[in-house]
DRENBA-287868 format. One record per residue: x, y negated, z negated of N, C-alpha, C in turn; residue in one letter. Coordinates in steps of 0.05 Angstrom, whole numbers, plus 5000, padded with zeros to 4 digits. Example, Ala and Ser with C-alpha at 12.3 -4.5 7.8 and 13.67 -1.06 7.14 Angstrom:
526451144844524650904844526450664844A/525750454858527350214857525849994843S/
This chain:
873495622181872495592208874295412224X/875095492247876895342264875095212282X/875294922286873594732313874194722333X/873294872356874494732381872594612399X/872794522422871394362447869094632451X/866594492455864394742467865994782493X/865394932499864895182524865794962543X/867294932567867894902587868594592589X/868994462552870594232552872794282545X/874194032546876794032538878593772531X/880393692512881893432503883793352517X/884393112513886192972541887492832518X/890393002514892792792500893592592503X/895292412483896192312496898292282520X/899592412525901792482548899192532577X/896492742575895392762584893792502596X/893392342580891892092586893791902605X/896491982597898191662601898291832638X/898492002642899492202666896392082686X/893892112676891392042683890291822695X/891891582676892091332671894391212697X/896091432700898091302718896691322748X/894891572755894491552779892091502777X/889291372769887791222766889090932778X/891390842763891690472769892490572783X/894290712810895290662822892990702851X/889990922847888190852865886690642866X/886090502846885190302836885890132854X/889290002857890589852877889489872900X/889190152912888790202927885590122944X/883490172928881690162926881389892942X/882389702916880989362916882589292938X/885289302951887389212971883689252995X/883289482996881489493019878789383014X/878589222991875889032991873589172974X/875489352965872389632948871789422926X/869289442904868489402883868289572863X/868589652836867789822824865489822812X/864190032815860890102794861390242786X/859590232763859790472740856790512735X/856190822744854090822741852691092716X/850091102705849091192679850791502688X/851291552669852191902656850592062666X/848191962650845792072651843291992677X/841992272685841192092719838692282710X/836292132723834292392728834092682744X/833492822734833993082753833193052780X/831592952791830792932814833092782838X/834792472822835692412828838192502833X/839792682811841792852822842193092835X/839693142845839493422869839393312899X/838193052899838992902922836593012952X/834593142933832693172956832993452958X/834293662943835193902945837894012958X/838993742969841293762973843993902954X/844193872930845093942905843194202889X/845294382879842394592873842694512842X/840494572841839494582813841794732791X/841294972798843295082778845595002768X/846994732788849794712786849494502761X/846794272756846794082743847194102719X/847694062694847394112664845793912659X/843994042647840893982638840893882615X/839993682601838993632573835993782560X/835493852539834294002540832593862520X/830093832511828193732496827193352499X/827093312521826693002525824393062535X/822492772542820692752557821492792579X/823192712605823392682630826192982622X/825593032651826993152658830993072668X/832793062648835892952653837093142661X/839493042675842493202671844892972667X/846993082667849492972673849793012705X/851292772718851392742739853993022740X/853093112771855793342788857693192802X/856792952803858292752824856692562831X/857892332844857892042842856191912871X/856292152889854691932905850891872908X/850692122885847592052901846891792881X/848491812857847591632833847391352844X/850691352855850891062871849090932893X/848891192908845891182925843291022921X/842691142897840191142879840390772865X/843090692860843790452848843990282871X/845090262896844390082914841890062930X/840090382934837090262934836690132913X/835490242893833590042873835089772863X/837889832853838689512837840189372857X/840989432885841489242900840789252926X/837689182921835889212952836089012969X/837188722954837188462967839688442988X/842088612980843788602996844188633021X/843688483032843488663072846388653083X/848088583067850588763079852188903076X/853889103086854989343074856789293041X/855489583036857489513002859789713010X/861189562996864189732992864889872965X/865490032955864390142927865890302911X/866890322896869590442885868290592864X/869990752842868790872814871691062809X/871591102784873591242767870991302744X/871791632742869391702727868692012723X/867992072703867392442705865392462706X/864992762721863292822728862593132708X/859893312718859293482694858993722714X/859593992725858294172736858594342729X/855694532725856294772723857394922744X/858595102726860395302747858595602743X/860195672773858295932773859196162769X/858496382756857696552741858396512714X/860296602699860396632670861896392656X/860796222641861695962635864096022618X/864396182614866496162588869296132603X/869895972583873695872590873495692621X/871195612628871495482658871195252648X/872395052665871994752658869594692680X/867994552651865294382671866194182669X/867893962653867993672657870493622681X/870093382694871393332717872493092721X/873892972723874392642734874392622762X/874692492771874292332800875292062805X/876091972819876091812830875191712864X/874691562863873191642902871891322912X/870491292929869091112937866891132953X/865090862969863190982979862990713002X/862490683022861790533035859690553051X/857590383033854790373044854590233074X/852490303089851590143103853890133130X/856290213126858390233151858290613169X/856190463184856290763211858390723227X/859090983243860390903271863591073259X/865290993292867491103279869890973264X/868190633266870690513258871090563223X/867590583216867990623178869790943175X/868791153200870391443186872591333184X/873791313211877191163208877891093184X/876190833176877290653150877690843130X/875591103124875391253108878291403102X/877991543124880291773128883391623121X/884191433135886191213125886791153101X/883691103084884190953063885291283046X/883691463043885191763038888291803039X/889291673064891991753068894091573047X/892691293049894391073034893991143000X/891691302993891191402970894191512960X/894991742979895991922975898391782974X/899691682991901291573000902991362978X/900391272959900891062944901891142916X/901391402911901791712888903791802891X/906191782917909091832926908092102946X/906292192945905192402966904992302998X/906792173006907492193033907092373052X/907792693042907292903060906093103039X/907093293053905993623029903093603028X/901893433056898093503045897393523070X/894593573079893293613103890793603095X/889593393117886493343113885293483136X/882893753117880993833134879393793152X/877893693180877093553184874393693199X/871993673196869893803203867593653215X/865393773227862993573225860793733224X/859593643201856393823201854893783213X/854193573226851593643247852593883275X/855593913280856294043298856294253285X/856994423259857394683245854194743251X/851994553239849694643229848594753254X/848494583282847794663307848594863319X/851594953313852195193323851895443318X/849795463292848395643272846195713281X/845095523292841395533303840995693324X/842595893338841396143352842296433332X/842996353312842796573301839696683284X/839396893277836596943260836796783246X/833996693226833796473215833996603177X/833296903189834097113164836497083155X/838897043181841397153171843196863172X/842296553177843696373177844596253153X/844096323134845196233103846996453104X/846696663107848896923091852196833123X/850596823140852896693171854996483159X/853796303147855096003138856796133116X/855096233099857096223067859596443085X/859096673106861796833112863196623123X/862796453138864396193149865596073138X/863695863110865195793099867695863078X/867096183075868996323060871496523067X/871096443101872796503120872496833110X/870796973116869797193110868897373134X/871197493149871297583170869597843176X/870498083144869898233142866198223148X/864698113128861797933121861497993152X/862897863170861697803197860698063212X/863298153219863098453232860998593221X/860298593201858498813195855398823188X/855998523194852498363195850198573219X/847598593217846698633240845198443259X/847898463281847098213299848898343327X/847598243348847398293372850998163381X/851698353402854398433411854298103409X/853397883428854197633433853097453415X/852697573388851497343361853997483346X/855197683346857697703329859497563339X/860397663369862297503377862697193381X/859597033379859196803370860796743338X/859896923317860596783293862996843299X/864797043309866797013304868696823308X/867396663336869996563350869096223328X/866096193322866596043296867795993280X/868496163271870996253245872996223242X/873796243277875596153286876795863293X/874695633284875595383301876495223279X/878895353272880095123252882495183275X/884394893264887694963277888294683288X/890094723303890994383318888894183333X/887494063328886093883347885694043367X/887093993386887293913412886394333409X/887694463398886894783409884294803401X/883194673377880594703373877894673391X/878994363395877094213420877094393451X/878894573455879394723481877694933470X/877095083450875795353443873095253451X/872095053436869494953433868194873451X/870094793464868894693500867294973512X/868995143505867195413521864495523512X/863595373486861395393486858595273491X/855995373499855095263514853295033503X/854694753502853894593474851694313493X/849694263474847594083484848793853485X/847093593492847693393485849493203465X/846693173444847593123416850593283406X/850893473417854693743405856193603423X/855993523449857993363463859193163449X/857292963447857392713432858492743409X/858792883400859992923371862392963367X/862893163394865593273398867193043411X/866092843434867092603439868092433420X/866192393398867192183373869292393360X/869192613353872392753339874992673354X/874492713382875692673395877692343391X/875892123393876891953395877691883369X/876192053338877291923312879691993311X/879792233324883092323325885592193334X/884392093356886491913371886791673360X/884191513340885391313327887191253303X/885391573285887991543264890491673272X/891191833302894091773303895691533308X/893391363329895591113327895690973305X/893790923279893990823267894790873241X/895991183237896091253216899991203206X/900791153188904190963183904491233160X/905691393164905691623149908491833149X/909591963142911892083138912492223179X/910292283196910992353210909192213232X/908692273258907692053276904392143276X/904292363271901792463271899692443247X/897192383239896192443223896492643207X/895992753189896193113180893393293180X/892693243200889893383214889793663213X/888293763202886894043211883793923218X/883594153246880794023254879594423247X/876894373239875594633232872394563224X/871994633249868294663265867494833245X/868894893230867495183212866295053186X/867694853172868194683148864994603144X/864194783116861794723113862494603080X/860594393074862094333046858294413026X/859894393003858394532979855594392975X/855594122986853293882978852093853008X/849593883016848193973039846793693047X/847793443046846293183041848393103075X/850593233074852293113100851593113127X/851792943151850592933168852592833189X/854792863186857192733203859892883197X/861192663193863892833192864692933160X/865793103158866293293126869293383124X/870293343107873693383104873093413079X/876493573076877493663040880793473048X/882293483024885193453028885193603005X/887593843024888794053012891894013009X/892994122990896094142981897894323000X/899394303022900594403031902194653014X/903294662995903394882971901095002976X/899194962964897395122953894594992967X/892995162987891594973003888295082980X/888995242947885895242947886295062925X/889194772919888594642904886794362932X/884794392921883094062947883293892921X/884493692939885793412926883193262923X/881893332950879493122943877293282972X/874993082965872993182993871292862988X/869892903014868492693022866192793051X/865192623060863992623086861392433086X/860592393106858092273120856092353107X/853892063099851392173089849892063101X/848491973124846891773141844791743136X/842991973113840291993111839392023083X/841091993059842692063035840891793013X/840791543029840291273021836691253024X/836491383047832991413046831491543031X/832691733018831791883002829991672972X/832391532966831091382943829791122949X/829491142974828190722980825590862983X/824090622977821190642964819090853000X/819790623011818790623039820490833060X/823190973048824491193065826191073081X/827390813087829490673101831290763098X/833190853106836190883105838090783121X/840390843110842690683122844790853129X/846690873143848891033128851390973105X/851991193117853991223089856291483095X/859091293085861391543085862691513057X/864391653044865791613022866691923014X/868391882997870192152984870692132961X/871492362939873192392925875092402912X/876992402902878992482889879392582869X/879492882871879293092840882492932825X/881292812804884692772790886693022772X/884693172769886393402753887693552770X/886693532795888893742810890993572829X/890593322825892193042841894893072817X/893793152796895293072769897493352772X/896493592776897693842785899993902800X/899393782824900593742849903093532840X/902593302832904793052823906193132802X/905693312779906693392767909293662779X/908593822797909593952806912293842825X/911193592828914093312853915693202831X/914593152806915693052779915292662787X/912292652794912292432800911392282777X/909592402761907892352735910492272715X/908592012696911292002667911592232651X/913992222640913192472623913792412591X/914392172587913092072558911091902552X/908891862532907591552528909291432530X/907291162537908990972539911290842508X/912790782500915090762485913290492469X/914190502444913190232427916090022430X/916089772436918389642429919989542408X/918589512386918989442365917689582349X/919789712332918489762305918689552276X/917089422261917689222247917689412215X/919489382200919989452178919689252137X/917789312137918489122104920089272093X/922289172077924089232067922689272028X/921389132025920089211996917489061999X/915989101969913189021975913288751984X/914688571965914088311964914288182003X/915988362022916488322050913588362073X/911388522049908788562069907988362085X/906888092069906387922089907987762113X/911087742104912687652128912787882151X/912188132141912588382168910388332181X/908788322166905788362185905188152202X/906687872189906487622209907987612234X/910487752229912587712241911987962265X/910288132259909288382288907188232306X/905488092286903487892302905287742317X/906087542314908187342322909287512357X/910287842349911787892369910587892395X/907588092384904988212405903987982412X/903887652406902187442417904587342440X/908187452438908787222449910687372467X/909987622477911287732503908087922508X/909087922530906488072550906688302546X/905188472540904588712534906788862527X/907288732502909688852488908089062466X/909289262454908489432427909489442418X/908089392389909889462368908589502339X/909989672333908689862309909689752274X/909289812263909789792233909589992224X/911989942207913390162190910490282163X/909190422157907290382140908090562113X/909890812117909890912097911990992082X/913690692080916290672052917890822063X/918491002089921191202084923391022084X/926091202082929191072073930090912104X/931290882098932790742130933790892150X/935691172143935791402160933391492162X/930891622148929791672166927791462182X/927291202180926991132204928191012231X/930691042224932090992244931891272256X/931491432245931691752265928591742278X/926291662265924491672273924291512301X/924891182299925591042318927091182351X/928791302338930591462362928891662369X/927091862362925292042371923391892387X/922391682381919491492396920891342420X/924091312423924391162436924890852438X/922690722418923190462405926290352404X/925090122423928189992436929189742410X/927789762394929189542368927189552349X/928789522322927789552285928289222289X/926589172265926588902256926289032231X/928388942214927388942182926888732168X/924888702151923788462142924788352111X/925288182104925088082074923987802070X/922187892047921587592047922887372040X/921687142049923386882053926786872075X/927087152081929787102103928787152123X/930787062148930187142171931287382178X/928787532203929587782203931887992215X/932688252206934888302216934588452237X/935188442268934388572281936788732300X/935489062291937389232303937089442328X/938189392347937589502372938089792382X/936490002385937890232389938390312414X/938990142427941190242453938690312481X/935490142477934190012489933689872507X/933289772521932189562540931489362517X/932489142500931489062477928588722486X/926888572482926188562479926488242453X/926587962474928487732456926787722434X/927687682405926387692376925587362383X/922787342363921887072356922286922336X/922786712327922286602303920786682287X/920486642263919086602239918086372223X/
């Protein structure tokens, strides 16, 4: 019988880990430079808690099956976090700033086989900051993400708002506004035309469908429609987020890398503001990451229904990892041991083993390995040259050791 990973897991090498590991610390930096904190919150969440009010569908969760309460594995990180600053930090009355590195579990839809349900992430959340100055901070902190990964350019952030998508839905039948959205969101032109709906409810979704593209052409389409209050206002704040992260954005070119698209409906139905993906200029169905506005997301779990807002995003790392790999930004060996320490015969065990201690206590995150299984001196000097290992120490007892460098970055030897 051959073992492999159930159904829609999968192993992370080492080469895979170290590649993982590289752009983790480097959002990490990122993260804390802007004041974030990290939480880590349970694997495991109550079902109720990770649908988010029905926001999240059921089906997507993976379920545990035979407990008293009803579990899953979390799909993603913000309602959990949600759920963790109502109940375990209710005392706080001022905004949290909130970081995480962490996988997530979803089912995928239709036939599970060969699909990956496990996920990593990286992302953040900033409780309690409304308005446009937290989107800004948001959208920014996204760019410096990227930016900080050697991804300078080659990306474009989607930029949407759901309370404006959802409102511009509400004169359609109430029959046909779920099947309207999913053709929208799937840029599903065909879907549209052939819906049955009245000459000026087609030509409505269509020109919907239509409002992705440059800012400034978007905001001109949308004007012509005949929008209330509350759709003004909304369109005023795009307006102006736009204009701040161009002045403020320090990036390969003068402009943000904006796509604006009224159409952008995202998969988690909890959003109430602004909604973005960052897509790969290559390949725009690798999304680097998503995020958006949850203003009403936090009431859900406070005892009494209070809420606050809330913005924060993502970062899918497997396809961050894709993309960097494809620039050749990623390492492409583990990291190298520096020392290999060698006993030369038995009676040399205890001076080798002291003498590797000795090395690892007295340079900073130095490695180094021991020789464990007797081969000749060619082959571990060939071995050495395959791993990289920038210097052999061979040991004998009672002498001091001999140490031989293979053409390394070497690494000053210690006493004995």
């Amino acid at each position: 019988m051959i073992y492999q990973p159930p159904t829609g897991a999968r192993d992370l090498l080492p080469l895979d880990v170290t590649q993982k590991h590289w752009i983790e610390e480097r959002l990490q930096q990122v993260f804390q430079r802007y004041g974030y904190h990290q939480i880590i919150t349970s694997t495991l969440e109550r079902l109720d808690t990770l649908m988010a009010g029905g926001a999240i569908e059921r089906r997507s969760v993976i379920q545990l099956q035979g407990l008293e309460e009803e579990l899953g594995l979390r799909p993603e990180l913000t309602a959990s976090i949600a759920r963790a600053a109502v109940t375990r930090m209710a005392g706080v009355t001022h905004g949290q700033r909130l970081y995480y590195i962490a996988n997530v579990f979803r089912r995928t839809k239709g036939s599970s086989h060969n699909r990956v349900q496990e996920f990593y992430q990286a992302g953040v959340e900033l409780l309690g900051g409304g308005g446009g100055l937290a989107d800004a901070e948001i959208l920014l902190l996204v760019a410096e993400c990227l930016q900080e990964l050697g991804l300078a350019s080659g990306w474009r952030l989607i930029l949407g708002e759901a309370g404006i998508a959802r409102s511009l839905l509400s004169p359609f039948p109430v029959s046909l506004q779920a099947t309207v959205r999913k053709a929208i969101a799937s840029l599903d032109r065909v879907t549209l035309e052939n819906l049955p709906l009245s000459d000026a409810l087609k030509a409505r979704s269509l020109l919907l469908l239509d409002l992705r593209g440059k800012p400034a052409d978007v905001l001109e389409r949308v004007a012509s429609l005949d929008l209330d209050e509350s759709q003004i206002e909304a369109v005023h704040h795009l307006k102006s987020l736009i204009s701040l992260l161009d002045q403020c954005y320090e990036g390969a070119n003068s402009q943000f890398p904006l796509i604006l698209d009224l159409s952008l409906v995202q998969t988690l139905d909890y959003y109430t503001g602004i909604v973005f993906e960052v897509v790969s200029d290559r390949n725009q169905t690798h999304v680097l990451g998503q995020g958006g506005r949850y203003d009403r997301l936090l009431g859900l779990y406070h005892p009494q229904g209070e809420s606050s807002p809330g913005i924060g995003f993502a970062l899918n790392i497997e396809q961050l990892q894709q993309v960097l790999l494809d620039s050749n930004q990623l390492p492409k060996f583990t990291p190298a041991s520096n020392w290999l320490v060698v006993p030369e015969n038995p009676d040399a065990y205890f001076a080798a083993f002291s003498y590797a201690q000795k090395l690892r206590s007295s340079h900073h995150h130095v490695q180094v390995e021991m020789e464990l299984e007797g081969r000749n001196s060619d082959t571990i000097r060939e071995y050495a040259r395959s791993q990289r290992i920038g210097q052999i120490a061979w040991i004998k007892a009672g002498d001091k050791p001999t140490i031989e460098s293979l053409n390394v970055r070497p690494i000053t030897p210690v006493e004995i």
